[in-house]
C-alpha positions in Angstrom: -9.9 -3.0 11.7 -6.3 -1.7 11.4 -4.4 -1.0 8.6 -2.1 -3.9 6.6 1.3 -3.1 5.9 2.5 -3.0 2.7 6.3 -4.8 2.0 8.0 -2.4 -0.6 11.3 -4.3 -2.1 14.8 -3.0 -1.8 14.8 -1.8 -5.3 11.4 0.2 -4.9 12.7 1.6 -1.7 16.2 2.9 -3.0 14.0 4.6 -6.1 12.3 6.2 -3.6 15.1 7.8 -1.8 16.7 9.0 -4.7 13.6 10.5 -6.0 13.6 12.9 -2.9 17.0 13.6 -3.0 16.4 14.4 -6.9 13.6 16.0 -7.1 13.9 18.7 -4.3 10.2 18.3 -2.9 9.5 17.7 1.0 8.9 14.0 2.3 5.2 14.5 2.4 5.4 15.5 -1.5 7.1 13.1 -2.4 5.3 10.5 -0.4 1.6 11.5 -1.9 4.0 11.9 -5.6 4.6 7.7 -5.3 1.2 7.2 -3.0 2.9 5.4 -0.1 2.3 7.0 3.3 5.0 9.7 4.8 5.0 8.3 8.0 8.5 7.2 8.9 8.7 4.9 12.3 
């Protein structure tokens, strides 16, 4: 069985970006911080 993709909205996905950009923490950390995958296609 594979894996379903998960839709994230706009608004979740600019939080994320700024939380990298704010918090100073790799991808990966910050990834596993909001548990959403780090894997960037």
């Amino acid at each position: 069985m594979g894996k379903k993709n998960r839709i994230y909205s706009k608004e979740f996905k600019q939080d994320a970006v700024n939380y990298y950009y704010s918090s100073g923490k790799s991808i990966k950390a910050c990834a596993s911080d909001l548990g959403i995958s780090c894997r960037v296609d």
